[in-house]
Backbone and ligand atoms as CSV (ligand in chain L), in Angstrom:
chain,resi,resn,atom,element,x,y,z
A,1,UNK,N,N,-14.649,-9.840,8.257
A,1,UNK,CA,C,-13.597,-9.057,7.580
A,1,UNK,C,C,-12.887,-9.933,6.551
A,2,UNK,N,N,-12.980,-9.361,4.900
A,2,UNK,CA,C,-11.982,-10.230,4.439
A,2,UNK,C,C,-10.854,-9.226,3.947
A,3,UNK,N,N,-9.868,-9.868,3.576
A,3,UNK,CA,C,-8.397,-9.368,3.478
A,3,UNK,C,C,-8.197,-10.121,1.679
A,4,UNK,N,N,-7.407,-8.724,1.403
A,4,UNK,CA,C,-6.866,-8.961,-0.069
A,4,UNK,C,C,-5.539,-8.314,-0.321
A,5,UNK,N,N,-5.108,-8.100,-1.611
A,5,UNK,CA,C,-3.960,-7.692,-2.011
A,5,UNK,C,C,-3.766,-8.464,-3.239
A,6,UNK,N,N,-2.681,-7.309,-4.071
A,6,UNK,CA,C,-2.251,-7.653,-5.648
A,6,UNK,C,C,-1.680,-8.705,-5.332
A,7,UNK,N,N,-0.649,-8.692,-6.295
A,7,UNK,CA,C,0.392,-10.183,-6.155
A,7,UNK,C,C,1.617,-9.898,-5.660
A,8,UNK,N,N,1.997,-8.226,-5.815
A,8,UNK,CA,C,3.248,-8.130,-4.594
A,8,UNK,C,C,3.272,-7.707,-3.647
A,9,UNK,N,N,1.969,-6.910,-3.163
A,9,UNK,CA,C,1.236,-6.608,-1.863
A,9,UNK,C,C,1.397,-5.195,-1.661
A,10,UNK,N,N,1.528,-4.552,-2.712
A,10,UNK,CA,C,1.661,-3.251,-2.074
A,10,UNK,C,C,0.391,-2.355,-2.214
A,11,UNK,N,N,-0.484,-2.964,-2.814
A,11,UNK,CA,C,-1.939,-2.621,-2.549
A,11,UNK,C,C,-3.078,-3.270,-1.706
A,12,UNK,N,N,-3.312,-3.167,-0.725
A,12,UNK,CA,C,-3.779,-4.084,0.392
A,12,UNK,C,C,-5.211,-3.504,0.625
A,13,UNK,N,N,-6.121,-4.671,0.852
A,13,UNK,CA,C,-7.262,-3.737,1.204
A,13,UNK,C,C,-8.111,-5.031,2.406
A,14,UNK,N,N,-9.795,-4.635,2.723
A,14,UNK,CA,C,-10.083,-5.167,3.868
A,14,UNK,C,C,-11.435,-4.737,3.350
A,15,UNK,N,N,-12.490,-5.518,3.847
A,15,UNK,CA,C,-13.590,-5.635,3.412
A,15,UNK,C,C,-14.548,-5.844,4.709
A,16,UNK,N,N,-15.236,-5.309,5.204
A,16,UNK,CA,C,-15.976,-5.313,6.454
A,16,UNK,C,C,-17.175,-6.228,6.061
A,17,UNK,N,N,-17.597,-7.302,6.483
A,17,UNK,CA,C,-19.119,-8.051,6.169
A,17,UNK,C,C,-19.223,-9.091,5.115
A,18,UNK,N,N,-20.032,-9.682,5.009
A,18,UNK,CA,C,-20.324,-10.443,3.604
A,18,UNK,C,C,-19.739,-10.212,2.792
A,19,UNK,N,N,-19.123,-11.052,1.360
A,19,UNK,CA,C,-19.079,-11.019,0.073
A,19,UNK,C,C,-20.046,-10.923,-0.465
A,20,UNK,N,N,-20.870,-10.010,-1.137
A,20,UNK,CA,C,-21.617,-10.810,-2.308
A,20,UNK,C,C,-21.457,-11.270,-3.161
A,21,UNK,N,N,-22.558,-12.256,-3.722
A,21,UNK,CA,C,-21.850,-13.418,-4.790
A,21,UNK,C,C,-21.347,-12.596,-5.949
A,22,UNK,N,N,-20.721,-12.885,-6.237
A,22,UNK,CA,C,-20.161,-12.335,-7.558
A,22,UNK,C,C,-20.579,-12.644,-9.067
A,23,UNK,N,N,-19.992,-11.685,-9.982
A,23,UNK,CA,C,-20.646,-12.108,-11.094
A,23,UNK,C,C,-19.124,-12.399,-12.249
A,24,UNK,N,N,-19.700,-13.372,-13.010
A,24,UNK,CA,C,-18.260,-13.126,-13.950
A,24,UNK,C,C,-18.658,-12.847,-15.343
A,25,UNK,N,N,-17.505,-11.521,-15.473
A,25,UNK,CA,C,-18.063,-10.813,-17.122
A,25,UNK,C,C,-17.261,-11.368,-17.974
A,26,UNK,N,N,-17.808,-11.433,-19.150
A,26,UNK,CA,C,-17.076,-12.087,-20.310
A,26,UNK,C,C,-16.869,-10.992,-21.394
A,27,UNK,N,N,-17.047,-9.824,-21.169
A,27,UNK,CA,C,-16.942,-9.044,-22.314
A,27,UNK,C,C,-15.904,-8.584,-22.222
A,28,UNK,N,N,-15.181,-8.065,-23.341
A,28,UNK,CA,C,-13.794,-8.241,-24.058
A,28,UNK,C,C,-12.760,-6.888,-23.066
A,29,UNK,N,N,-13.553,-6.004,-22.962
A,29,UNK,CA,C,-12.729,-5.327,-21.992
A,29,UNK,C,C,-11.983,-6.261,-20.695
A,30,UNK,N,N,-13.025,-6.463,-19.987
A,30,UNK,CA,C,-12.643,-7.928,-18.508
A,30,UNK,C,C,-11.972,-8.837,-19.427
A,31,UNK,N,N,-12.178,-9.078,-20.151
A,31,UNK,CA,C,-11.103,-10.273,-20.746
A,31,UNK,C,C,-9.683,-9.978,-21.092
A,32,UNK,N,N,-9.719,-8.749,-21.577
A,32,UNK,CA,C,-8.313,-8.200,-22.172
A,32,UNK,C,C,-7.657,-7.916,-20.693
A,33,UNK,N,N,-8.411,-6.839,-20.199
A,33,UNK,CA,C,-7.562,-5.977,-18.618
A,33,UNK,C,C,-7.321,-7.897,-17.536
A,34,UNK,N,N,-8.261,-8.533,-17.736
A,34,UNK,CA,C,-7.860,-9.866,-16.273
A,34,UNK,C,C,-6.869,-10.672,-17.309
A,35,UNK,N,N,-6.795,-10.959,-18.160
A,35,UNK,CA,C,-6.530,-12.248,-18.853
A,35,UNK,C,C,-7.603,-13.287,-19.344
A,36,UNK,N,N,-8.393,-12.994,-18.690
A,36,UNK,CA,C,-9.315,-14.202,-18.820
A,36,UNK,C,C,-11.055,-13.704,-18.578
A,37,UNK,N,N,-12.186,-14.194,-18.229
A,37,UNK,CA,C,-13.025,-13.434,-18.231
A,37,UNK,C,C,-12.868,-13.285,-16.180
A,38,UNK,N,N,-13.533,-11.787,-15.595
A,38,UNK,CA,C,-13.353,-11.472,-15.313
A,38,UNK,C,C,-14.537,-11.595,-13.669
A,39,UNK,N,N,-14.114,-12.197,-12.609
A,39,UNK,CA,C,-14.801,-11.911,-11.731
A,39,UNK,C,C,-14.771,-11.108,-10.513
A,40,UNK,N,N,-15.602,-10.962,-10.032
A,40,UNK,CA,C,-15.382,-9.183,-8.953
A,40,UNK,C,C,-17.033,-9.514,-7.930
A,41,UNK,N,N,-16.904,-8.575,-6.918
A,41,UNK,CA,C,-18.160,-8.885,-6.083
A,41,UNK,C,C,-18.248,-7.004,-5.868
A,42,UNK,N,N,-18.983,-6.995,-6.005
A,42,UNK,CA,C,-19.505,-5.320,-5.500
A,42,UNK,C,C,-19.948,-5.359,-4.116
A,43,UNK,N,N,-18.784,-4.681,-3.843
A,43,UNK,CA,C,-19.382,-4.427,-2.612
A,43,UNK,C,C,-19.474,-2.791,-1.759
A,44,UNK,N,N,-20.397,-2.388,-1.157
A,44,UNK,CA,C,-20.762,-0.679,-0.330
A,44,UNK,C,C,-19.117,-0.299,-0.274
A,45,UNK,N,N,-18.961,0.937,-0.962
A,45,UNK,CA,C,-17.786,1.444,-0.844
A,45,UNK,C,C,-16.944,1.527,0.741
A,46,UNK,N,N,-18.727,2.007,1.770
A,46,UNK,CA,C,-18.373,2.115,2.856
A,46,UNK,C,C,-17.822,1.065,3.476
A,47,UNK,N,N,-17.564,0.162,3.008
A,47,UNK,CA,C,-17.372,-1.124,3.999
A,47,UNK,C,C,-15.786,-1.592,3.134
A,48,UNK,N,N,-14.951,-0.551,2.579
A,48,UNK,CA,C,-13.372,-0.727,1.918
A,48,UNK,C,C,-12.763,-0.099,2.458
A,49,UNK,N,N,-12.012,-0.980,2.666
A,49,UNK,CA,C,-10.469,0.192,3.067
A,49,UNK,C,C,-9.135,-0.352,2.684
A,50,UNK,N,N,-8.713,0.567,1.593
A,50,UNK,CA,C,-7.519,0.077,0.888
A,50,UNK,C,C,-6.321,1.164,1.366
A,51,UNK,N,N,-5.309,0.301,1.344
A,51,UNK,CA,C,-3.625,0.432,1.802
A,51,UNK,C,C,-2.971,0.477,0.577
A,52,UNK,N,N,-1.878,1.742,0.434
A,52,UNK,CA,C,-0.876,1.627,-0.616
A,52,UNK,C,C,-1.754,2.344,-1.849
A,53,UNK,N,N,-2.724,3.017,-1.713
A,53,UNK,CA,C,-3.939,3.478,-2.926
A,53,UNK,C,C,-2.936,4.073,-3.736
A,54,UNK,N,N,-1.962,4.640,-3.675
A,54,UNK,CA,C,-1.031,5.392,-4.170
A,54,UNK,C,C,-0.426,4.484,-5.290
A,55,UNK,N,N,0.017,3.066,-5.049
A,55,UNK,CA,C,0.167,1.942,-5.938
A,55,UNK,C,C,-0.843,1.529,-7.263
A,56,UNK,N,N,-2.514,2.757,-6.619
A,56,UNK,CA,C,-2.981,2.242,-7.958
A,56,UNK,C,C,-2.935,3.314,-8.747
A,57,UNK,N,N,-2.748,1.980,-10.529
A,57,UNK,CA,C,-3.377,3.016,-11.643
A,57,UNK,C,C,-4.460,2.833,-12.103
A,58,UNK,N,N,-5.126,4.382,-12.012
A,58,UNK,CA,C,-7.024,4.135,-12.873
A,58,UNK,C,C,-6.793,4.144,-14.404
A,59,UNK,N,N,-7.001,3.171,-15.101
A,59,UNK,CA,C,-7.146,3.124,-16.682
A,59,UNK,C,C,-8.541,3.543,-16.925
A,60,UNK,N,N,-9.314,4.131,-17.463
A,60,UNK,CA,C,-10.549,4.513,-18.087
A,60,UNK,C,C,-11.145,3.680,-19.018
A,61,UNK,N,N,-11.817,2.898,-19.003
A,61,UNK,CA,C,-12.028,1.923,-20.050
A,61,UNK,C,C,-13.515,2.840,-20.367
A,62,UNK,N,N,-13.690,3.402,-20.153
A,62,UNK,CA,C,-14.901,4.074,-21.212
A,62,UNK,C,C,-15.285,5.279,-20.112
A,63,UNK,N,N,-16.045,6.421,-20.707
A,63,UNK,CA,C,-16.522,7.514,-19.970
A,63,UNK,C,C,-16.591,7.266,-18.532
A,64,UNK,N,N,-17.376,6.559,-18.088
A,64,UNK,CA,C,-18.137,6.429,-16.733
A,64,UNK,C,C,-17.424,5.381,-15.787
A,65,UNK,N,N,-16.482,4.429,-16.712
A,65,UNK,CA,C,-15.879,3.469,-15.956
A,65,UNK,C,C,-14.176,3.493,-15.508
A,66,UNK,N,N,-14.299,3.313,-14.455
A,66,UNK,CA,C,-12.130,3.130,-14.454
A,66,UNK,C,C,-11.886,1.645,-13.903
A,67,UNK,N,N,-10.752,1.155,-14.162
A,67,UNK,CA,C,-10.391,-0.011,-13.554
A,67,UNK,C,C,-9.135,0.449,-12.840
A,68,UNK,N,N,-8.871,-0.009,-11.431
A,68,UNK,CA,C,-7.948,0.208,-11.013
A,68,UNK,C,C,-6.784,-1.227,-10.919
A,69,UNK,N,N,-5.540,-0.750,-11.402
A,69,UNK,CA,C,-4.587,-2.006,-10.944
A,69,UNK,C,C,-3.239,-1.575,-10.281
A,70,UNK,N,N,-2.464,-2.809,-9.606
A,70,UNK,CA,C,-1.117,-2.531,-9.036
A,70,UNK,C,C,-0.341,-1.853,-9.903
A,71,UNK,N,N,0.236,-0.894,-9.700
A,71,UNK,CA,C,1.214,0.199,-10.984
A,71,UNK,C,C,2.602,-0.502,-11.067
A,72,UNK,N,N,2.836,-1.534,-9.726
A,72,UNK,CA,C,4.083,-2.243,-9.460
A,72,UNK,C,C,3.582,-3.245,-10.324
A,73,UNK,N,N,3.330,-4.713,-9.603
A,73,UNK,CA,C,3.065,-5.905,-10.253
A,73,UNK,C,C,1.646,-5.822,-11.683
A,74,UNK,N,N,0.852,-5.315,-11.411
A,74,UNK,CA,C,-0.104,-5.176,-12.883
A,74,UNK,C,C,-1.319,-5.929,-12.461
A,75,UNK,N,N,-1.656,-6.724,-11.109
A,75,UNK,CA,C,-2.656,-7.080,-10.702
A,75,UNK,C,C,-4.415,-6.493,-10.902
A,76,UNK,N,N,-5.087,-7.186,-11.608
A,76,UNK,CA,C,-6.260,-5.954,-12.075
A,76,UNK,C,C,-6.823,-6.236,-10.445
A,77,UNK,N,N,-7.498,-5.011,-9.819
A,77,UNK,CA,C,-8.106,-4.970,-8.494
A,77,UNK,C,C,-9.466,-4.576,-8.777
A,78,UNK,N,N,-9.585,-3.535,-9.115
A,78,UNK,CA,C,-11.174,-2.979,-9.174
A,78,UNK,C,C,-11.510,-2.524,-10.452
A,79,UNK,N,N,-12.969,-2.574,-10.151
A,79,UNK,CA,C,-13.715,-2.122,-11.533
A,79,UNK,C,C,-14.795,-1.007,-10.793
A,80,UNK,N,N,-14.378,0.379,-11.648
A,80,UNK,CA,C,-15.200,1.235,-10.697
A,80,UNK,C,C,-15.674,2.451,-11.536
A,81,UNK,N,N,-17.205,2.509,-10.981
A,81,UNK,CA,C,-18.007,3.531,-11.782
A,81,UNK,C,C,-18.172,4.535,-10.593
A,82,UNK,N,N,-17.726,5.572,-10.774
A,82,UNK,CA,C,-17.621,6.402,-9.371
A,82,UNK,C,C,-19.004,6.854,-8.723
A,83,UNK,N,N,-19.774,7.172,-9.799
A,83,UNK,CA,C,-21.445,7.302,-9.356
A,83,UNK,C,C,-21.969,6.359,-8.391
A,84,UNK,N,N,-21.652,5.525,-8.637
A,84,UNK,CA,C,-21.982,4.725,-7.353
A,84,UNK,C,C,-21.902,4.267,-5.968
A,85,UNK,N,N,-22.723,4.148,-5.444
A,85,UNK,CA,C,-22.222,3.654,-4.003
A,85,UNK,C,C,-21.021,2.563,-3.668
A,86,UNK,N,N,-20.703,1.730,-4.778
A,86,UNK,CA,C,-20.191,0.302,-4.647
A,86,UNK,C,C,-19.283,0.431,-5.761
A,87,UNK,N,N,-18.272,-0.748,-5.545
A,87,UNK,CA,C,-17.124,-0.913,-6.179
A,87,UNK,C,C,-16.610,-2.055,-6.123
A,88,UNK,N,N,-16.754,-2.551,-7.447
A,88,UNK,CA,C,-16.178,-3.825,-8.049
A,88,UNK,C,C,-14.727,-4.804,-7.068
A,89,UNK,N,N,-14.374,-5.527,-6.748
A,89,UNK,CA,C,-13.059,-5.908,-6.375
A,89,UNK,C,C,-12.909,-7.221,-7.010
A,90,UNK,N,N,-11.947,-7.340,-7.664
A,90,UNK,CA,C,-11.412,-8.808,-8.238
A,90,UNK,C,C,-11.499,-10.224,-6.969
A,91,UNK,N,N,-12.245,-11.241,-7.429
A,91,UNK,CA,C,-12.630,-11.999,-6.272
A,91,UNK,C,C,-10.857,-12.739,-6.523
A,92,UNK,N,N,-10.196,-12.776,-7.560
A,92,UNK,CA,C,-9.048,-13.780,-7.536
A,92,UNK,C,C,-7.873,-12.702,-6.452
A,93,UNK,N,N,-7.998,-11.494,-5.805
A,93,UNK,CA,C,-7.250,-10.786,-4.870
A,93,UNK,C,C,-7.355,-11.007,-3.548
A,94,UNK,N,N,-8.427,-11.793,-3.307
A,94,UNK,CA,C,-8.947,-11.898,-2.029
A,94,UNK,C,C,-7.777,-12.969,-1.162
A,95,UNK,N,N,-7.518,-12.984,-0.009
A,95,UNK,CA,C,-6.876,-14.336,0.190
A,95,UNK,C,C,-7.960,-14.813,1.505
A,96,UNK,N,N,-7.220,-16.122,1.527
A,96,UNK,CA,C,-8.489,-16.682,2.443
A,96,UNK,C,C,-9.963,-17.011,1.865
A,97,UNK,N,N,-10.209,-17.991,2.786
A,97,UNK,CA,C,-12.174,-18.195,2.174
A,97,UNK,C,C,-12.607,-16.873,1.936
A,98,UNK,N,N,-13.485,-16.983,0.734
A,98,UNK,CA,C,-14.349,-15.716,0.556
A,98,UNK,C,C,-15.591,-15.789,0.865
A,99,UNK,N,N,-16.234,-17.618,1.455
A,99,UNK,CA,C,-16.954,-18.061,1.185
A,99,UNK,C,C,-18.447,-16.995,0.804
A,100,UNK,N,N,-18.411,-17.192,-1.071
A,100,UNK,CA,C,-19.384,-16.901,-1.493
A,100,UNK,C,C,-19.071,-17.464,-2.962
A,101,UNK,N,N,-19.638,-17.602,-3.871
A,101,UNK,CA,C,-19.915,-18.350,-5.014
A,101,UNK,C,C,-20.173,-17.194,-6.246
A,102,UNK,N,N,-19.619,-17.654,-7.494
A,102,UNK,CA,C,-20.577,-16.489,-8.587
A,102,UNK,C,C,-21.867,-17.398,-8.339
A,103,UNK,N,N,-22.708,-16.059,-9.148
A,103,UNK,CA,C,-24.036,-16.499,-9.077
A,103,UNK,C,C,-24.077,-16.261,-10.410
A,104,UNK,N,N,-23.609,-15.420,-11.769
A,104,UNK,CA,C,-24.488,-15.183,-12.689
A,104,UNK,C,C,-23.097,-15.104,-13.683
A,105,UNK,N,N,-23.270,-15.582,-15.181
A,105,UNK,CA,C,-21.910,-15.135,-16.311
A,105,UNK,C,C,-22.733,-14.164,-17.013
A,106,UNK,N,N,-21.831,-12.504,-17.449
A,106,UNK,CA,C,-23.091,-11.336,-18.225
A,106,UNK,C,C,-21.966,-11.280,-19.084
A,107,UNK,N,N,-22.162,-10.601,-20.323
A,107,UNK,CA,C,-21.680,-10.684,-21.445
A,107,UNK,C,C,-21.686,-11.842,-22.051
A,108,UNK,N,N,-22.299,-12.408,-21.901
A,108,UNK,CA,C,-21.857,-13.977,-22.368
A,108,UNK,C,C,-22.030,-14.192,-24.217
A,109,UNK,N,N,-22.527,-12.991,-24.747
A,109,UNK,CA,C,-22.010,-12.923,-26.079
A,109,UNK,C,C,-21.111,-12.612,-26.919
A,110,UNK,N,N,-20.047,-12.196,-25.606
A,110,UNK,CA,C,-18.687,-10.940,-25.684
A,110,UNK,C,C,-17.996,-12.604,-25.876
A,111,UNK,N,N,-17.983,-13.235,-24.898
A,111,UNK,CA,C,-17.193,-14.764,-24.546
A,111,UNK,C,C,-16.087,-15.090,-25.494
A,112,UNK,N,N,-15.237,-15.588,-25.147
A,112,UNK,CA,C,-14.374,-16.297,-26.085
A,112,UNK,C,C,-14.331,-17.562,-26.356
A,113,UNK,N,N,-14.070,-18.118,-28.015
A,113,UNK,CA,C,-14.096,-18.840,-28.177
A,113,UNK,C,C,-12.956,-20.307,-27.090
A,114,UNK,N,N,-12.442,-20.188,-26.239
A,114,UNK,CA,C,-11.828,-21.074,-26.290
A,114,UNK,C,C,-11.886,-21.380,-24.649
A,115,UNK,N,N,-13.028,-21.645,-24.588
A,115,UNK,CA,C,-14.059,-21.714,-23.139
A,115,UNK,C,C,-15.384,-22.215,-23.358
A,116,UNK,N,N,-15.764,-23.392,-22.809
A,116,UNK,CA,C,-17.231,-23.611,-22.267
A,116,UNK,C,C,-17.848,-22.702,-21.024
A,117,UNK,N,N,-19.051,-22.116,-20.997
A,117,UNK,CA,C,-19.609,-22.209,-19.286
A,117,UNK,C,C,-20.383,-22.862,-18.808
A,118,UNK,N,N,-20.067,-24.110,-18.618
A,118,UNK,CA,C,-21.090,-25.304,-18.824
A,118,UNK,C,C,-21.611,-25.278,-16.691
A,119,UNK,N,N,-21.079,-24.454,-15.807
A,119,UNK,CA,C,-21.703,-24.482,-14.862
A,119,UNK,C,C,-22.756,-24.370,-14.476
A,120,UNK,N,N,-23.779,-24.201,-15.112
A,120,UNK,CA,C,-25.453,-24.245,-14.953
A,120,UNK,C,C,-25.696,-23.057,-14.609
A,121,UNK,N,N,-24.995,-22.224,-14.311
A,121,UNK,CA,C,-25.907,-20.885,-13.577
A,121,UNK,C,C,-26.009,-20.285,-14.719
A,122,UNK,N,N,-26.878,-18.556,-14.671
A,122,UNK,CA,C,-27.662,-18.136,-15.490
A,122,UNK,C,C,-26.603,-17.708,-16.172
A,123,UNK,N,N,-27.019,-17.353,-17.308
A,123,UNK,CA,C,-25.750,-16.382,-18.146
A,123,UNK,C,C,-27.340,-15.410,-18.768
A,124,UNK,N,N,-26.274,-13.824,-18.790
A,124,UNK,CA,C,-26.867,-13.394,-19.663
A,124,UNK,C,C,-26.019,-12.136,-20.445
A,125,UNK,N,N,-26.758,-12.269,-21.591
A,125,UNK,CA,C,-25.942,-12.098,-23.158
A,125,UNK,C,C,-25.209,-10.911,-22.900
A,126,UNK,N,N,-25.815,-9.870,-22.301
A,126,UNK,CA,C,-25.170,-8.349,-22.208
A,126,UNK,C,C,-24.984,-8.250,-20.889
L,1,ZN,ZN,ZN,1.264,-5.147,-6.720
């Protein structure tokens, strides 16, 4: 089980099983909505359970996609395409070991100038 929450806690959630590794996006949407480029682990919807849901707001960042954040503090939490089984969660919400690692940087042509990703793992462009 891992345990998360925004930064003033009134959105709380719980994660049943593994993390999977996560990925971090660099394209300009995740950059603008996190601050910075943007990491998250997808994980089976079935295995979430969030507290305070009422605290979030869905912004629409394009047709198919919403991001959800704290409506109190402004914490970005999820990145979510509803078609799917799974749903994004910001790995920087988590508290406690998450123990799991990114595995991959995508957008990495979106990137900003004022960053290396010199960590060796794969990047790819889109
Ligand atoms: Zn909050």
């Amino acid at each position: 089980m891992h345990r998360g929450s925004c930064l003033c806690g009134a959105v709380r959630f719980e994660v049943n099983g593994t993390l999977p590794a996560p990925d971090a996006c660099h394209c300009s949407q995740c950059r603008k909505q996190s601050g910075h480029f943007f990491v998250s682990t997808d994980v089976p919807r079935s295995a979430v359970t969030i507290h305070g849901a009422d605290h979030i707001t869905w912004f629409h960042s394009s047709e198919k996609v919403r991001r959800g954040f704290c409506n109190k503090c402004g914490s970005s939490l999820l990145w979510d395409k509803p078609e799917k089984d799974w749903i994004g969660i910001a790995m920087g919400a988590f508290d406690g070991p998450t123990n799991t690692k990114i595995h991959i940087h995508v957008h990495v042509a979106n990137k900003g100038d004022y960053y290396d990703i010199d960590d060796g793992l794969p990047q790819r462009l889109h």
